[in-house]
N, C-alpha and C positions, 0 to 999 in steps of 0.2 A: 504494500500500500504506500502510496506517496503522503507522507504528511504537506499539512500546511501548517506553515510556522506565524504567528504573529509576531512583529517590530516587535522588539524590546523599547522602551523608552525609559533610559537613562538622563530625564533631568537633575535628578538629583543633582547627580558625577555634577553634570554641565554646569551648575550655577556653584558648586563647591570651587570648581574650577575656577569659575569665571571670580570669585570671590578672595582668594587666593591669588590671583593676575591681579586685581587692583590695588588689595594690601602692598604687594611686591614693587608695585607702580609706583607709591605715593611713601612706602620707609623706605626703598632703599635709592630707585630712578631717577626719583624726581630731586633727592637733597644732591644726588652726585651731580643731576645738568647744572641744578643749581649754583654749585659747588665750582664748574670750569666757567663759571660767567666772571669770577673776580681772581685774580692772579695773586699769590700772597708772595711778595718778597723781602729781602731784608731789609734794613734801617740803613745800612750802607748803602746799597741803590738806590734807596728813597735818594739820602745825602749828594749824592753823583748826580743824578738827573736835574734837584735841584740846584746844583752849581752848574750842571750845563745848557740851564733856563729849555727843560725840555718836559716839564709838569705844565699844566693848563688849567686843570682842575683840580682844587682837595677840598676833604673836606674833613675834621678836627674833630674826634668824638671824643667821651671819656674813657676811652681806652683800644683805640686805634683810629692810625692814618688813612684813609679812603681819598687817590687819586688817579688821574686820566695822564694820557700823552699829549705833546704838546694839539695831537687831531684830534682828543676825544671818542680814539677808536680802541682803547684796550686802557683798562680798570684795572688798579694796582689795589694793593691795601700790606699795610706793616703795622708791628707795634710801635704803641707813642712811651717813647723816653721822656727823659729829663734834659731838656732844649731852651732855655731860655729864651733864646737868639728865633726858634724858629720862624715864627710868625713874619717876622722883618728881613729875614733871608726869602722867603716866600714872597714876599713882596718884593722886592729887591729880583727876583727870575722872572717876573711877570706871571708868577700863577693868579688865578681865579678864586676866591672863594666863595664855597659852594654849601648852604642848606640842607643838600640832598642830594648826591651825585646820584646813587642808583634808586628809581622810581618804583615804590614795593608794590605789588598785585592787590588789589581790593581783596579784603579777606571773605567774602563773598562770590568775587571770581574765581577764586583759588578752589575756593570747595565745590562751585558749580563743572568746573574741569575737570577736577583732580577726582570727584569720588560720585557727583551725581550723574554725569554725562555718560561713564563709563556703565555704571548700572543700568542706567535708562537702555543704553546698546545693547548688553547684555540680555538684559530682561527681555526685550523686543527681540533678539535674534532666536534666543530660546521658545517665546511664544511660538515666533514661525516654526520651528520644529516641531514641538509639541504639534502645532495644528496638522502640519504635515505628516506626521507618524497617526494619529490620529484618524487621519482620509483613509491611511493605506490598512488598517486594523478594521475600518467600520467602526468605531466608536463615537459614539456622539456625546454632544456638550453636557449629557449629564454625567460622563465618565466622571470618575473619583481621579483624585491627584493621583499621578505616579504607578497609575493601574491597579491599585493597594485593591478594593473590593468587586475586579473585574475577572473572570473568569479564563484562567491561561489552559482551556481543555485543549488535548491536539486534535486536530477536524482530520482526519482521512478521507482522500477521493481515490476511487476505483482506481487500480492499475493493472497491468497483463502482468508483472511480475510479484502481484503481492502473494499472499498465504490464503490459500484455498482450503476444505473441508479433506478434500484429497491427499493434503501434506501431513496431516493429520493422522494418527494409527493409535490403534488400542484404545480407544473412548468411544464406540461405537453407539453407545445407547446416548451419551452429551450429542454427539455429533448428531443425533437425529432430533432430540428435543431443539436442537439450534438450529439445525435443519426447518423444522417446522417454521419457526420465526420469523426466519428469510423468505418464505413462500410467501407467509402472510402479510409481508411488508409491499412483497411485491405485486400477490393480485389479494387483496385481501375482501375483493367482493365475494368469491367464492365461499369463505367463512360464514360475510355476513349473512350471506344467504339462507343460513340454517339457521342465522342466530347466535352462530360460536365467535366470542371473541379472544384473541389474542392475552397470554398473563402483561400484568406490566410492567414486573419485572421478573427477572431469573435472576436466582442465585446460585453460583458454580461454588463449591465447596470440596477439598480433598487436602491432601498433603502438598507441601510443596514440590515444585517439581516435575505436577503429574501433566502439565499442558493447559493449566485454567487461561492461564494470559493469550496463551498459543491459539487456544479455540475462539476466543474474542476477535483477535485477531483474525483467524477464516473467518469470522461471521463476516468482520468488515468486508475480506474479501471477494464475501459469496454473494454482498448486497449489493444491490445499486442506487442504494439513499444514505444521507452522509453518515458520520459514522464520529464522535466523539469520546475523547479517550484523555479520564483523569486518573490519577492517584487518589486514594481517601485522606493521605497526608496530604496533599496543597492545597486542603480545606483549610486545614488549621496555620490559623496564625494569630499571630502576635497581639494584638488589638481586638477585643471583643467584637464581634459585629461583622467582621472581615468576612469570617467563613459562609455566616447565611448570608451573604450580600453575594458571594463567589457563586454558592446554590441557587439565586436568583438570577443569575446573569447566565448560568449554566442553563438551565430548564427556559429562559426567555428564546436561546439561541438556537435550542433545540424545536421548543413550539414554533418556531417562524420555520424553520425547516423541516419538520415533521411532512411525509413519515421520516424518521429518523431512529439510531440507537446512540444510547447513550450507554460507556462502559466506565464506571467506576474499580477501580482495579486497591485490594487492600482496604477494602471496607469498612474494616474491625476497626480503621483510626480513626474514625467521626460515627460507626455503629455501635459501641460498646451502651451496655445495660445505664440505666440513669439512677439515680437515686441512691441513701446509702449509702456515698461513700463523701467524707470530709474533704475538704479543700480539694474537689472536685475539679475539672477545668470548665469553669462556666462556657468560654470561646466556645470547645466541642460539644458541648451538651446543646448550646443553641443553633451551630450548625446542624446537627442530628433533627432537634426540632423544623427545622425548616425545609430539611429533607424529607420529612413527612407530610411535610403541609404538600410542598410540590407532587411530590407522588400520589395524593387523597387527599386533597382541596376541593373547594367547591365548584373549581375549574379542570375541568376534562383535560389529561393529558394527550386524547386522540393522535395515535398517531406513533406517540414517542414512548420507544420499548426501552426497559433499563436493567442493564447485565451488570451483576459484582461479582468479585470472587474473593474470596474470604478460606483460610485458615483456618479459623479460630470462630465457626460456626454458634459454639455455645456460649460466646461472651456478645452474641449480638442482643439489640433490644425488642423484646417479643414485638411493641409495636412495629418495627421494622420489619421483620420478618410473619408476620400475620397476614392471610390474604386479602385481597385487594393493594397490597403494595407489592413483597416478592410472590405471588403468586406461586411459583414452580423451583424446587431445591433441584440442583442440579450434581448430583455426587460425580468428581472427578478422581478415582479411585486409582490405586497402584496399578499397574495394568498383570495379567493374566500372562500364562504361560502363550499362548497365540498372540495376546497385544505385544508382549515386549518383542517376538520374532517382528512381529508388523513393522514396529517403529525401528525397530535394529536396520531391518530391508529401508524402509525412508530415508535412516541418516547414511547407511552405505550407500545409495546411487549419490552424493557427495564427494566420496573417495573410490578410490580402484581399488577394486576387489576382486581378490583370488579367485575363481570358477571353485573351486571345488570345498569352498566355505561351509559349513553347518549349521547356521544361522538359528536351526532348531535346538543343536546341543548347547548355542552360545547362551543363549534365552532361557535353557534349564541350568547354566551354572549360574547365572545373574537373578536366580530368583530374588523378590521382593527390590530391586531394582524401579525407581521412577524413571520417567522419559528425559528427564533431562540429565539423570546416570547414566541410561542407556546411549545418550548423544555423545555423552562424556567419554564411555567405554570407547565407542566407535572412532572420535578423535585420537583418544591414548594410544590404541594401536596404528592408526596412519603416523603418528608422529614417530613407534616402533619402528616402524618399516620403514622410515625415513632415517633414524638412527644406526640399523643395521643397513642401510644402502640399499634396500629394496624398492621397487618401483609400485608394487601390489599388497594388500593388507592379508595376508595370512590367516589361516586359523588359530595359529600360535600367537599372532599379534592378538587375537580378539581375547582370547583364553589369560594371556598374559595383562590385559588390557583392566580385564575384571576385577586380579587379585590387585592392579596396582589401586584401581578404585575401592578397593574392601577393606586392604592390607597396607598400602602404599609402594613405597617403589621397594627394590631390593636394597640392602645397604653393603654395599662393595665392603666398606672399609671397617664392618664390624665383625673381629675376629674373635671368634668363640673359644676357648679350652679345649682341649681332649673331651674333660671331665664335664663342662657342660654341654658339649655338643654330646655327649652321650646319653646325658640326663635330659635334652631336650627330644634328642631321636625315641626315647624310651616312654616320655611325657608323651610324644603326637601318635608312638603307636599305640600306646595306655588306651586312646580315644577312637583312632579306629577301627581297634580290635574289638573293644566293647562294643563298637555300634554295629560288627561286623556277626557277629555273634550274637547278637536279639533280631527278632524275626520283625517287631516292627520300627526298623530304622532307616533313616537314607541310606541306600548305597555311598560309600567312599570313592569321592572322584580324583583326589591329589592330595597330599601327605608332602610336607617342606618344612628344612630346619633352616633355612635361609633365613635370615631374620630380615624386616622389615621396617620401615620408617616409623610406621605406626606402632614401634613400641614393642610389636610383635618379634619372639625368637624363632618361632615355627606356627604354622596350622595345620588343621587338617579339615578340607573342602569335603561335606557333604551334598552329592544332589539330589533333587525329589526326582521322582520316574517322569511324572504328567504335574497336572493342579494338583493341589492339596490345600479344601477348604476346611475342613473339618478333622482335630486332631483328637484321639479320645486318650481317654486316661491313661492306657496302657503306655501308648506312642509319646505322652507327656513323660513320664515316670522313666522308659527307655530313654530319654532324653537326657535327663536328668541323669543315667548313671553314666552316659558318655561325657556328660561333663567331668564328671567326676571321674575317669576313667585315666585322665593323665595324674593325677594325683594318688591314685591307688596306685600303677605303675612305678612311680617312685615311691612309693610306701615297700613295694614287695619287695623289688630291684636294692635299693640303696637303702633302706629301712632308716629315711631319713625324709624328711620334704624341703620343699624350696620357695619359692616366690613366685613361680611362674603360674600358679594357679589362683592367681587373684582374678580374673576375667571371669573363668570358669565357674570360681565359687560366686561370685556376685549375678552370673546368669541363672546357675541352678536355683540359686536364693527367692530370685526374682520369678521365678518358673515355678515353684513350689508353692509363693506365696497365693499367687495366681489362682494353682489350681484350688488353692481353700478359703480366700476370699470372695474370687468373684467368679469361677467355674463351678463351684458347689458340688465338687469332687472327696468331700470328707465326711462321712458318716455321723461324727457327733455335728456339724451344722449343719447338716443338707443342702438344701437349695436356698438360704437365705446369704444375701447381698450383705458383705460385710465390708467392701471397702468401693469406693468411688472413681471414675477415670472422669479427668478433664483433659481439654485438648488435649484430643484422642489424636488430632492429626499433627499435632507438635510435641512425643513425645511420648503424648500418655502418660502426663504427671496422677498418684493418686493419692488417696486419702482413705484412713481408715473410719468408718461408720459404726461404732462399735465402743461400748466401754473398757476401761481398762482392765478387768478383769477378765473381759473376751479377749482382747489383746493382748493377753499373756499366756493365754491358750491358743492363740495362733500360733504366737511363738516356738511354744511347745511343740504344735504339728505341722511348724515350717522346719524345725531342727530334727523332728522326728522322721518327717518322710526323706530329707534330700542325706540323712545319715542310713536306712535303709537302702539307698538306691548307692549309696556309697556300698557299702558292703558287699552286694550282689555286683558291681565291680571289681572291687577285689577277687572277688570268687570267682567270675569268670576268666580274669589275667593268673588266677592260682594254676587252674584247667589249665589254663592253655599256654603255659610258660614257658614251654619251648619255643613254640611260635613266635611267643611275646620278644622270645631271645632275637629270633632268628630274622622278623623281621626287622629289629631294631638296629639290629647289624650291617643289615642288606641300606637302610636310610642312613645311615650312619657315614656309610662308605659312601652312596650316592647323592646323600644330602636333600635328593626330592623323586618321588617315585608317584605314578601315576596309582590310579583304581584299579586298571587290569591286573598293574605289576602287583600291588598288593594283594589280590584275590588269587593268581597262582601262585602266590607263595605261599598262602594260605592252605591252597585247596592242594599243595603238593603238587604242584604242573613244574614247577621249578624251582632251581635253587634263589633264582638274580634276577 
């Protein structure tokens, strides 16, 4: 899409400027011309000139000599001594004496030059500007000074190279609610025909990342009515009143253009809940206000459709999101095992890609992956294959691509022990032995002790087969003792532990708490809700719901289950301790070994 940009107008600058130029004019310019109008020399060239009768004019103050050449065309001035004689030697060369030699400026004139005239210029050259930026914006004389309460949205018009619904992958079901939209913009008698009208707003809601901006954007693409584009932050400013004065000039510019869409992008910064909270920021609360008035006022917004996207869904204000305002929630979700292939395929026609890519297996090691990870993945490895001097993006660029996005880059220059690269090869088989050995785990896709940016000394990459929406207890609980599985490893091995299991222990923790809080996987609570998720799509912060007495019995059965699932680790690395040996040895020496290689060493197909 091509934007249109509106003039900035920097008066400000200009008159700071122009104010500073005249200061500069009148302390420092004007006392130096001043300054080369009278010659100061000394009392001896006074004395010489008058013995060589070549003075014309002076004149005698209480504390200096002021005189001319015998033409009156160059002003002298010295200090006055102690001269008795002077007066009568002066007369005696034929000078003049003078009242006044040099004639001072009316102190009226001086100011009329020196500081009003300048301003006057000024002031008049700046109007013209101002009026001129003004023409080229469309703004009229009731514009606010300095654009402060005017609306800076960026207008889009149609172009052949903007973002279409086509560029678009893995949001299938947004893509077609926004789909509808555009139809309606465009023949919307067919609607009214039945009766059905258009929501008046949508609201796009997901994690970051997953394409909300991106789909606003095709909408613009796919329409051909203008198309407006703010932030929910260039509401807010500084001065009370600014932001609803911005929502006003917003929704005036759109009813004159309607049909039209309006996209507010970042919502949550002028939608958050009202009420309740101290030293509140008035500014945004009366923005918010006025953005409801515009949306369900007594004035029909006919015409003009309004898309947000938002984060942070559960901090908006019910009136905001009640219908007849956003009418229609738009969930813009992680994408699926088929969406991320989709979008993977999108961002590769970008770069050159190898023929014989697997774009399906890339899209199962980048599970839970957003689209704009996925964009990321695809650049890291062209930047790959530009590193190793290749022309074409590999399947090992894409593979390597992922862990640098999960894990970060490799680190050349961190050089491990004997002793701990042992202890680490022993940790990553701990965890895919255990998850290799229960029937409901991911298969193991790559096993590495190379350590990584991110802190990381080694991992080990599980993949899912297909989706997997639905995890049950069992598949929790197997989970749970693969974390724990490189920790029991060094428990057997070295009958010691070490540090490396802080990750581990803090996911199993969090996995455990889960299932007895808020999955309802523990027999003494059942099915009751004992702890709370807030932004769910930032993070999933939560909170316990429960008195302290129950929270001390969670505790209990968070330390009780993920210390069972610890044990039944142990037990299963006791079993199988040759293995345990054997593959530990086989990583040890090669430092990184794929899923195959681990599973015939396993299954006995091979030694390496």
């Amino acid at each position: 899409m091509n934007e249109v940009n509106r003039p900035k107008k920097p008066l400000a600058l200009f008159y700071c400027i122009a104010a500073a130029v005249i200061l500069l004019i009148n302390l420092i310019v004007m006392p130096m011309i001043a300054e080369k109008e009278v010659e100061t020399v000394d009392y001896g060239k006074f004395m010489s000139m008058t013995e060589n009768k070549e003075i014309g004019l002076v004149e005698i103050t209480s504390n200096q000599i002021i005189f001319t050449n015998k033409d009156q065309t160059k002003f002298y001035k010295t200090g006055l001594m102690n001269d008795p004689n002077l007066t009568e030697r002066l007369y005696n060369a034929g000078a003049q004496f003078s009242s006044q030699i040099i004639e001072e400026t009316s102190p009226f004139l001086t100011l009329l030059l020196s500081w009003a005239l300048p301003i006057i210029v000024f002031i008049a050259i700046g109007q013209f500007m101002s009026r001129k930026m003004m023409d080229k914006a469309g703004g009229g004389p009731g514009s606010l000074m300095f654009n402060m309460g005017k609306s800076n949205a960026k207008v889009y018009v149609k172009s052949s190279d903007g973002i279409h619904f086509s560029d678009v992958a893995g949001e299938e079901e947004a893509k077609e609610n926004l789909a509808e939209i555009v139809e309606y913009l465009h023949d919307p008698a067919k609607y009214q025909e039945i009766g059905a009208s258009m929501p008046k707003g949508v609201l796009l809601v997901g994690p970051p990342g997953t394409g909300k901006t991106m789909l606003a954007k095709a909408v613009a693409g796919e329409a051909n009515v203008p198309f407006f584009s703010m932030s929910g932050s260039e509401f807010v400013e500084m001065f009370v009143g600014m932001g609803a004065s911005k929502v006003r000039d917003l929704f005036r510019q759109a009813k004159e253009k309607a049909p039209c869409i309006v996209f507010i992008d970042e919502i949550d910064a002028i939608g958050k809940k009202r009420g309740g909270q101290y030293g509140g920021n008035d500014e945004r609360e009366q923005t918010l206000n006025q953005l409801l008035t515009e949306m369900d006022g007594f004035e029909g917004n006919t015409g003009v459709v309004i898309l947000a996207a938002t984060n942070q869904p559960d901090s908006l204000d019910p009136a905001l999101t009640r219908p007849g305002r956003f009418d229609r929630r738009v969930p813009v979700e992680l994408p699926d095992l088929k969406g991320r292939e989709d979008i993977l395929k999108v961002h590769a026609k970008k770069v050159k890609i190898a023929e014989d890519v697997d774009f399906e297996k890339v899209a199962r090691m980048a599970s839970g992956a957003s689209g704009a990870e996925l964009a990321n993945i695809v650049n890291e490895a062209a930047l790959r294959a530009i590193r190793n001097g290749r022309k074409l993006v590999t399947q090992a660029d894409l593979e390597e691509s992922i862990e640098v996005v999960i894990a970060g880059y490799q680190k050349k220059n961190a050089i491990l022990t004997d002793a701990e690269k042992k202890i680490v090869a022993y940790h990553e088989i701990g965890h895919a032995l255990v998850a290799a050995m229960q029937t409901h785990s991911a298969p193991v896709q790559k096993i590495t002790i190379i350590p990584r940016t991110s802190g990381a000394l080694g991992y080990t990459m599980q993949v899912e087969e297909g989706n997997h929406y639905l995890m049950t207890k069992e598949e929790l609980e197997n989970k749970i003792a693969t974390l724990t599985g490189g920790r029991a490893a060094e428990e057997l091995i070295f009958g010691s532990v070490t540090t490396g299991a802080s990750n581990d222990i803090e996911q199993a923790t969090k996995l455990a708490r889960a299932m007895i809080t808020r999955y309802g996987m523990s027999d003494d609570f059942d099915m009751v809700a004992l702890e709370t998720v807030t932004n769910q799509y930032l993070g999933g912060d939560t909170s316990l719901a429960c008195s302290a007495e129950t929270q001390t019995e969670i505790d209990r059965k968070v330390v009780e289950l993920v210390k069972k699932q610890h044990e039944k680790a142990c037990q299963i690395l006791t079993e199988n301790r040759e293995k345990l040996d054997e593959l530990a040895g086989v990583l040890y020496e090669k430092e990184t070994i794929t899923g195959e290689e681990f599973m015939d060493i396993l299954n006995g197909n091979t030694a390496a």
